[in-house]
C-alpha positions as CSV (number, residue, x, y, z in Angstrom):
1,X,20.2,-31.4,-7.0
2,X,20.9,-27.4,-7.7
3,X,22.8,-26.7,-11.2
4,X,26.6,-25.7,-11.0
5,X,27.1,-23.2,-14.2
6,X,30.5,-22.5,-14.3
7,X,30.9,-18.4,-15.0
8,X,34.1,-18.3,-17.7
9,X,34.2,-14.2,-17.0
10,X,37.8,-14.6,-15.2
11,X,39.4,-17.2,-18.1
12,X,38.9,-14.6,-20.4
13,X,40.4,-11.9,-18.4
14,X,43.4,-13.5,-17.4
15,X,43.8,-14.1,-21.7
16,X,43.3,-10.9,-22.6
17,X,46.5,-9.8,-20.5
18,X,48.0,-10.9,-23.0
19,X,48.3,-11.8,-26.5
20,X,47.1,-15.3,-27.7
21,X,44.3,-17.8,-27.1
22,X,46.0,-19.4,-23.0
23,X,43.8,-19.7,-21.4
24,X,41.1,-20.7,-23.6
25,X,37.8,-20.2,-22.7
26,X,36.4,-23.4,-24.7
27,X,39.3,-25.5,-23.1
28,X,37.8,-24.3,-19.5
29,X,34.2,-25.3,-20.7
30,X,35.2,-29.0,-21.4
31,X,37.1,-29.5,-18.6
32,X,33.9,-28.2,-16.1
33,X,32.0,-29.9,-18.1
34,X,33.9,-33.0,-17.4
35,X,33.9,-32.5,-13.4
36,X,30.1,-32.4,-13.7
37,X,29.3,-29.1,-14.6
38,X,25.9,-29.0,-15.6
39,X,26.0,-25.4,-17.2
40,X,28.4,-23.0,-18.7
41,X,28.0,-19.0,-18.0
42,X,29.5,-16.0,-20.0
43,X,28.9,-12.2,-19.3
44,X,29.7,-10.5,-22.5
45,X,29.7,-6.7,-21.3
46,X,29.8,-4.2,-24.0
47,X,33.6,-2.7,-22.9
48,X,34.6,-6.5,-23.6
49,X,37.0,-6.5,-20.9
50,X,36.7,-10.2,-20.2
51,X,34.3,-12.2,-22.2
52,X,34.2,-11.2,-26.1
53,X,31.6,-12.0,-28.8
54,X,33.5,-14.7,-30.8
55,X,33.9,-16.2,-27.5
56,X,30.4,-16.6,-27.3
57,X,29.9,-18.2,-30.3
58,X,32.8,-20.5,-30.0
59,X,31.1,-22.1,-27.1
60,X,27.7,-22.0,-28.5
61,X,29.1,-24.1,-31.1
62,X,31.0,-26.2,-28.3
63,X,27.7,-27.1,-26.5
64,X,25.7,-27.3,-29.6
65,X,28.3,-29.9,-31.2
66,X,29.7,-31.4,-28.1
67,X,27.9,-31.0,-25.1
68,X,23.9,-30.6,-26.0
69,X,22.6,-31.2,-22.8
70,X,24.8,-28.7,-20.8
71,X,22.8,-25.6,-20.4
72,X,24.7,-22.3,-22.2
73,X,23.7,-19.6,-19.9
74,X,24.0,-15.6,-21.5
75,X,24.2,-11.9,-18.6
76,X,24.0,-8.9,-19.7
77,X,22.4,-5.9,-20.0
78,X,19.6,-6.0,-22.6
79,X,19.9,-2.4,-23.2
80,X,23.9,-2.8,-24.2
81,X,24.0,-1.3,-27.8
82,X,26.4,-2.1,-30.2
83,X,29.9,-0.5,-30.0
84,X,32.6,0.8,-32.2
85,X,34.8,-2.1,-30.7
86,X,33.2,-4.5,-32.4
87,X,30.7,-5.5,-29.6
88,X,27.4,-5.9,-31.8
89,X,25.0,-5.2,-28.8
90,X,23.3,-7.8,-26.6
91,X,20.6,-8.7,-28.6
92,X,22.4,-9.7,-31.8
93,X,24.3,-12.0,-29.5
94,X,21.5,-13.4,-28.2
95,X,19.8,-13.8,-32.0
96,X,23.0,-15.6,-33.0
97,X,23.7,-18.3,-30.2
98,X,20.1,-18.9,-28.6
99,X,21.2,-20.2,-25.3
100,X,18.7,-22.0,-23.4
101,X,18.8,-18.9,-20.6
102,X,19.4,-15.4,-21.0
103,X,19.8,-13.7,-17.3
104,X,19.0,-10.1,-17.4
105,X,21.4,-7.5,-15.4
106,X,21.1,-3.8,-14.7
107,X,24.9,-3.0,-14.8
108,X,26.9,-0.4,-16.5
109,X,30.7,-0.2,-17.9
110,X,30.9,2.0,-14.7
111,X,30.7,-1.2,-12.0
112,X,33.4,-3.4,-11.3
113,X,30.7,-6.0,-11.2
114,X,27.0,-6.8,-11.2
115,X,26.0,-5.2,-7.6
116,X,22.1,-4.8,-7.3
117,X,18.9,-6.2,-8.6
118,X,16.7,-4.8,-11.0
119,X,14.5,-2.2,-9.9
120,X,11.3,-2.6,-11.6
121,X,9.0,-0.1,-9.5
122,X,8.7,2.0,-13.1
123,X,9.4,2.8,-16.7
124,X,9.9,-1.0,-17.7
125,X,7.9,-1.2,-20.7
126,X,11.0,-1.7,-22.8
127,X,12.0,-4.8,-20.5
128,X,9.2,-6.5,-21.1
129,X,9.6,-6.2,-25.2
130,X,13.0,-7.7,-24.6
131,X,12.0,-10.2,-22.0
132,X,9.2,-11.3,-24.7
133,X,12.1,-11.0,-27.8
134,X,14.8,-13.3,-25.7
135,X,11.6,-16.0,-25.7
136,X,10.9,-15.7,-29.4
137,X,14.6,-16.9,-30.0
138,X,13.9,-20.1,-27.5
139,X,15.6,-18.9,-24.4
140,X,14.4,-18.7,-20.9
141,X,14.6,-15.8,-19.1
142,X,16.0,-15.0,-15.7
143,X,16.2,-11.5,-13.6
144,X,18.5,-10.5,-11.7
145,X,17.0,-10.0,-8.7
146,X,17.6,-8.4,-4.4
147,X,15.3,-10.2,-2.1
148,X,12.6,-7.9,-2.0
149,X,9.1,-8.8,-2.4
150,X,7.3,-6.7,-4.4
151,X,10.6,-6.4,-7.3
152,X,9.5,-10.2,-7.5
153,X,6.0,-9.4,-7.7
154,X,7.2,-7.6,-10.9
155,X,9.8,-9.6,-11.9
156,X,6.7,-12.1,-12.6
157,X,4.1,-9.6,-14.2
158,X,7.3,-9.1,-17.0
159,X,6.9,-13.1,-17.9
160,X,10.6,-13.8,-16.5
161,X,10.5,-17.7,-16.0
162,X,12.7,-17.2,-13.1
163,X,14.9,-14.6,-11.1
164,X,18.7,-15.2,-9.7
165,X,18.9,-13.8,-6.2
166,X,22.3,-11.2,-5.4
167,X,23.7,-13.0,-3.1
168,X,26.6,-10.7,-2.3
169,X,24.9,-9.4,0.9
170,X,24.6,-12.8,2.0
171,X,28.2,-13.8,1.8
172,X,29.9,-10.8,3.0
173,X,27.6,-11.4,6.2
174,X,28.9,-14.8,6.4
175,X,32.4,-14.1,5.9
176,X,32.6,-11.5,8.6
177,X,30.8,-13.5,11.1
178,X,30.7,-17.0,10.4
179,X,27.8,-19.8,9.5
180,X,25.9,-19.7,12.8
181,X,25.9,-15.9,13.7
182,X,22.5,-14.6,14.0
183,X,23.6,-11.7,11.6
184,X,24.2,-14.6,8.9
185,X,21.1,-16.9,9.5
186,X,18.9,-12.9,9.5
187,X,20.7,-12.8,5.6
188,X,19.9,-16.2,4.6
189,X,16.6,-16.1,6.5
190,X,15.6,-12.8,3.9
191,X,16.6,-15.0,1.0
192,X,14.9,-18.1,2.6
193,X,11.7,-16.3,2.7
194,X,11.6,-14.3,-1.2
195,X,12.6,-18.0,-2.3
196,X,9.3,-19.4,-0.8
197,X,7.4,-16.4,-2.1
198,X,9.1,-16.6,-5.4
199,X,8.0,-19.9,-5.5
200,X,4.1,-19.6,-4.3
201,X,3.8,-17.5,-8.0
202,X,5.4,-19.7,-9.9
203,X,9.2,-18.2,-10.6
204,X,12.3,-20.5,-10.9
205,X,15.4,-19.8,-8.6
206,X,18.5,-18.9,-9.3
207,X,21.6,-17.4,-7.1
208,X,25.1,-15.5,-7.9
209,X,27.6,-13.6,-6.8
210,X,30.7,-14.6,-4.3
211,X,29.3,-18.0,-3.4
212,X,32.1,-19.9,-2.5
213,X,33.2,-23.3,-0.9
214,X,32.8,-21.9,2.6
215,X,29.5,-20.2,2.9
216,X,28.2,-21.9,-0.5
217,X,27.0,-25.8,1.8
218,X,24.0,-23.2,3.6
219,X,22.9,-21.1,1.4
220,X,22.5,-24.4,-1.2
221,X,19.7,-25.4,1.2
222,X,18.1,-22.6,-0.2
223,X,14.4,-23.7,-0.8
224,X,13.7,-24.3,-4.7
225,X,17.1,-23.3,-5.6
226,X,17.6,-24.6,-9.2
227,X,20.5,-23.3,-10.2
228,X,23.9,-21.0,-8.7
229,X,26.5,-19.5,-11.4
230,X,30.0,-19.2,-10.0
231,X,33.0,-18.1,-11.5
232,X,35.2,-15.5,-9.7
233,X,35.8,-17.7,-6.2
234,X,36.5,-21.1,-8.7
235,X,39.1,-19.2,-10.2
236,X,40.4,-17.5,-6.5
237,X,40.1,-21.4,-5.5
238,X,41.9,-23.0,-8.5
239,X,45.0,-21.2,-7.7
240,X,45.6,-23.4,-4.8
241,X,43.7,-26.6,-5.2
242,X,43.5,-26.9,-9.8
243,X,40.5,-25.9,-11.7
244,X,39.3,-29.7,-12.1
245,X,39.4,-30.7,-8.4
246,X,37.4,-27.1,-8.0
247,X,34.9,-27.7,-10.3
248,X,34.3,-31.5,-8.4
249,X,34.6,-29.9,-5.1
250,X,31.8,-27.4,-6.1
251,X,29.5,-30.4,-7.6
252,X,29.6,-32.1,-4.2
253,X,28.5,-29.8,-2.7
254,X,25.3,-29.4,-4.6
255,X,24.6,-32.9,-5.2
């Protein structure tokens, strides 16, 4: 059975349109957590425009207190300083929850959202110190990764325990032409392949990023897949069908 952790990114912006605490972000955790969620993911990003420290905290606690078995699951940058606006930098955050996985992403305040892999061709000598800093604080650690070979040759060489696959190529392919289209099963046939490689030298797999319902059932056949985060298209979902019934439709699918 593949993971479901349950990305909280979109709770926490629809909140901070306004003033207040609705919806809360724990409240969202326990009910996941109750359709069978086996993980919980949050994306703390150092503008703070969804996700915010104390939110963090509030569900390490949750899941420490409540829930110790449900995996607490930490993006971000590891270069994201600390900022005026109270964001204390990705580290410190790290320091102070110690999830059981830290996923590593190259964004910036300048992308809507997390839309490549890491390039790790060059100049990553400061990755691997935080790769081997995230460890020393009991986390595992997972790169966010394009299905490219010789990035997961590297990805390995840095001691990441596992990498999470883009899949945003895949599912605009399948959205514009469909399950069966030879364009589609090319996609999932790239991410079929780094998953076996990935594999053969011993990394973990992970996948993220617009999985949904509809092209979600084929790429869950993924071989080795461990784990998908999803939290934009539950939220997109929820608006029609309720969060809970979401969460449980998602579940089925990956048992």
């Amino acid at each position: 059975m593949t993971l479901l952790s349950v990305n909280l990114n979109k709770i926490a912006l629809l909140r901070n349109s306004r003033l207040g605490d609705r919806p809360s972000v724990v409240n969202a955790a326990r009910q996941a957590i109750e359709q069978g969620a086996l993980g919980i993911t949050v994306h703390p990003r150092p503008d703070q425009r969804h996700i915010h420290p104390q939110d963090v905290y509030d569900l390490a606690r949750l899941l420490k207190e409540e829930y110790p078995l449900i995996e607490f699951n930490i993006e971000g940058n590891p270069f994201a300083a600390p900022r005026d606006n109270g964001y204390p930098g990705f580290d410190a955050i790290i320091k102070a929850t110690s999830p059981q996985q830290v996923t590593l992403v190259p964004d910036n305040d300048d992308q809507l959202t997390s839309d490549h892999g890491w390039n790790l061709s060059e100049g990553t000598t400061l990755l691997k110190e935080k790769i081997a800093f995230y460890h020393s604080v009991g986390a595992r650690v997972s790169l966010f990764m394009d299905p490219i070979r010789e990035q997961i040759i590297a990805a390995r060489a840095h001691e990441a325990e596992r990498i999470e696959f883009y899949t945003g190529p895949y599912a605009e392919t399948y959205w514009a032409n469909g399950a069966t289209h030879p364009a589609t099963q090319a996609s999932f046939a790239t991410y079929t392949a780094a998953a076996k490689f990935a594999l053969e030298i011993g990394l973990g797999i992970n996948a993220g990023h617009d999985l949904d319902q509809t092209n979600l059932p084929l790429f869950a056949t993924l071989p080795g897949l461990q784990e998908v985060s999803i939290g934009h298209a539950i939220i997109c979902e929820s608006l029609e069908s309720g969060f809970a019934p979401t969460i449980r439709a998602y579940v089925d699918i990956l048992t």
